[in-house]
N, C-alpha and C positions, 0 to 999 in steps of 0.2 A: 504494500500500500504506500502512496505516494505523496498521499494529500496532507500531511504532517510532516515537515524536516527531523532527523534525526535529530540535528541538531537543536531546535526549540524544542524536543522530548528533554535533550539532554540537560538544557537552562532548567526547566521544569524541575528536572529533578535535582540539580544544584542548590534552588530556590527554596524547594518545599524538604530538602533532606540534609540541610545544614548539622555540622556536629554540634552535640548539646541542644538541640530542639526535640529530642523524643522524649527527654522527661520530662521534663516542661508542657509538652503534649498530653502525655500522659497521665501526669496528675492532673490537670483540667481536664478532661477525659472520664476519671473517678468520678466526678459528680453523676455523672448519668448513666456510666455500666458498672459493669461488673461479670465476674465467669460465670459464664451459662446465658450469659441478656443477647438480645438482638439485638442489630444494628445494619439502619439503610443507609447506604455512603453512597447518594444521590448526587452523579456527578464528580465523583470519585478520581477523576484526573490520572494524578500518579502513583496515586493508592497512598497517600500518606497518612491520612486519615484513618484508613483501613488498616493499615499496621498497627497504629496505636489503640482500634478498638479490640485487635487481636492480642497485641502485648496486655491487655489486660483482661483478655480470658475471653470477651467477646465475640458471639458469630455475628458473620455481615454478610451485607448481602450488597453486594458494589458492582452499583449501576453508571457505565459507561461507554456513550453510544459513538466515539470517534475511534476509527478504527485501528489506529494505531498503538493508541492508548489502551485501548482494549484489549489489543496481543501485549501490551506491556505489563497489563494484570495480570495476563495469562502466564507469563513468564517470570514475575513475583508469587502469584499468589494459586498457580495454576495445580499446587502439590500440596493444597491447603484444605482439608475435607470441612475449614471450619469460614471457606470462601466462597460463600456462590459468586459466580458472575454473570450482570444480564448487560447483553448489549443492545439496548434502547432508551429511548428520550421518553421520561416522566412528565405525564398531563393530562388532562380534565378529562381524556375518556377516550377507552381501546379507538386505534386505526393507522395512521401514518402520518407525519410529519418532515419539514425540511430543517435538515441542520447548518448552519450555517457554519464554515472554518476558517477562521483564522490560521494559513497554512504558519505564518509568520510566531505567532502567539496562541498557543493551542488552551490555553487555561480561558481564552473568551469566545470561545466558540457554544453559537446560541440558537435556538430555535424563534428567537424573535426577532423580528424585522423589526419593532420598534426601540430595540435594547440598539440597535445599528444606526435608527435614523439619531436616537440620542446620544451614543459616541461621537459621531461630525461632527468635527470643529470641538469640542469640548475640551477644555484643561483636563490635562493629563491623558487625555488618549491620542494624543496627536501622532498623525502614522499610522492608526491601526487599520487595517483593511480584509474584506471580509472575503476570501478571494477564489472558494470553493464551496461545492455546496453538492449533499444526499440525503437522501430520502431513505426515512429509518422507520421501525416499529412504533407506536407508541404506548406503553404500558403505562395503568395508574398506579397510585400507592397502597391503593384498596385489594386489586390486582396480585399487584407483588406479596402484600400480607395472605391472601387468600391462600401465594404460593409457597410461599415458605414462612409464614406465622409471623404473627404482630409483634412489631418491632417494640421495642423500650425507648431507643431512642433513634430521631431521624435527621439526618444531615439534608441541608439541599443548598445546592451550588450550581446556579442551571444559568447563570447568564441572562434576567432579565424575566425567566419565566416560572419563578418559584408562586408567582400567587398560579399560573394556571395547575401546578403541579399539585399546588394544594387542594384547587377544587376535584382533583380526585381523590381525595381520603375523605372517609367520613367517621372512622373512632381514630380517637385522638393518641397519638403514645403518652408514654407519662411525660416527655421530653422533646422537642425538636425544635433544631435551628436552621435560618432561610438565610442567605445572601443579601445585603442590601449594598445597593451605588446612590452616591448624590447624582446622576444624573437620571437615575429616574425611581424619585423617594416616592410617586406616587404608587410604584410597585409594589415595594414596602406596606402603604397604606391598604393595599387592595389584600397586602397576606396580613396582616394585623385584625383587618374584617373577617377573612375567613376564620383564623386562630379563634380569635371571639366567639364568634357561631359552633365553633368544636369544643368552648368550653375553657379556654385558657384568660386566665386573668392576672397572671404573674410575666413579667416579660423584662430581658434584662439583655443589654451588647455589649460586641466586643468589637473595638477599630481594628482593622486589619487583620493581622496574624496576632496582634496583641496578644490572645488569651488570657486576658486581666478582661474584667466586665468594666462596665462605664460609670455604673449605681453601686452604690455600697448596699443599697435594697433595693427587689426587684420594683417596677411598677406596673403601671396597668395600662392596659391600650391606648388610653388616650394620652397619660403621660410619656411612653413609647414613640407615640406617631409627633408629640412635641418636639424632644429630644431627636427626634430625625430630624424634623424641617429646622431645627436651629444648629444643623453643623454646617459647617462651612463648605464650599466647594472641595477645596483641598483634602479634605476626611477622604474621599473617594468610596471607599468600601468597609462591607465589617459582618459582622455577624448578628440579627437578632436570636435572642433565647426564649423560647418558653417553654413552662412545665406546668405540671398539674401541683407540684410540688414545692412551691415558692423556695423552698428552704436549698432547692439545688441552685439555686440562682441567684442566691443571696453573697453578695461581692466580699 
């Protein structure tokens, strides 16, 4: 496969598998598994994520639909019986989708056109270009529990399209966290709605790779969807948290 450079795999993994970042993983990590718990690593990338829910006893299930990336699970995590792997894009309901790739920058490739029309011209993405594109499965998260059992806790890193991915789940885990970009916070607000409707009233972020949360206590949606609209352009990206469990969340 061709449509990823070795070499931006290779950044990838520079990036996300620096030494002394797996403890540190790790123990933020402990708030929400443990051995024997489930774990969806929705967008799963280079599997980094997926190592540290395994270093700490947990099974996953790591969904990722670019193909290169996907033989690159295969050959981390392919001799792991505690590894499913699905190769397809998570969203609102079974059939097909187009993926869009960033042959250049394989970590923002997205199934939304409007995550693309909001990158143009935007601070901090300048250069990025969206320069291939397949047509993939589309499985939900209701789907995937159906097939291999309800997760505990659920990653989603989908480039733009974490609120459609959430309108495919309808029980909530105890735990899951979505992707947010300042450049399109309205995302955010549209997964903040659905989280709500499934139940979740504890919500708590983290900027970047930080894994430090942003609250010293969680809050609640609307103070959440606040805290978005007052970061600054610059912030870029981050992680919201929620759980059923305030107390995992609590900074």
């Amino acid at each position: 496969m061709g449509l990823t450079s070795a070499r931006a795999i290779g950044r990838s993994l520079r990036i996300y598998y620096p030494p002394g970042r797996a403890a540190g993983l790790d123990a933020f990590h402990r708030r929400f598994l443990g051995p024997g718990d489930l774990a969806f690593d929705v967008g799963a990338h280079v599997g980094d994520r997926t190592a540290s829910f395994r270093r700490i006893g947990a099974r996953v299930v790591a969904v990722e639909p670019q193909p290169r990336l996907a033989r690159l699970l295969r050959l981390l995590f392919g001799r792991d019986a505690g590894v499913v792997r699905v190769a397809a894009l998570v969203g609102a309901g079974a059939g097909q989708a187009v993926l869009r790739l960033n042959t250049a920058n394989p970590t923002v490739a997205t199934a939304s056109a409007a995550f693309i029309a909001a990158a143009d011209g935007a601070p901090g993405w300048e250069g990025q270009t969206w320069d291939a594109e397949i047509t993939l499965p589309v499985a939900t998260l209701d789907a995937l529990a159906a097939a291999h059992g309800r997760p505990d806790f659920v990653k989603i890193d989908v480039e733009g399209y974490e609120a459609v991915a959430l309108a495919g789940l309808s029980r909530p885990p105890r735990a899951l966290s979505f992707e947010f970009t300042t450049i399109q916070r309205d995302v955010a607000y549209a997964a903040l709605d659905r989280l709500s409707a499934l139940g979740y009233r504890a919500f708590n972020a983290c900027l970047g790779e930080s894994m430090q949360f942003a609250q010293a206590a969680p809050l609640d949606a609307r103070g959440m969807a606040a805290w978005l609209a007052a970061l600054p352009p610059e912030a870029n990206s981050g992680d919201v948290y929620a759980s059923l469990e305030p107390a995992r969340i609590t900074g």
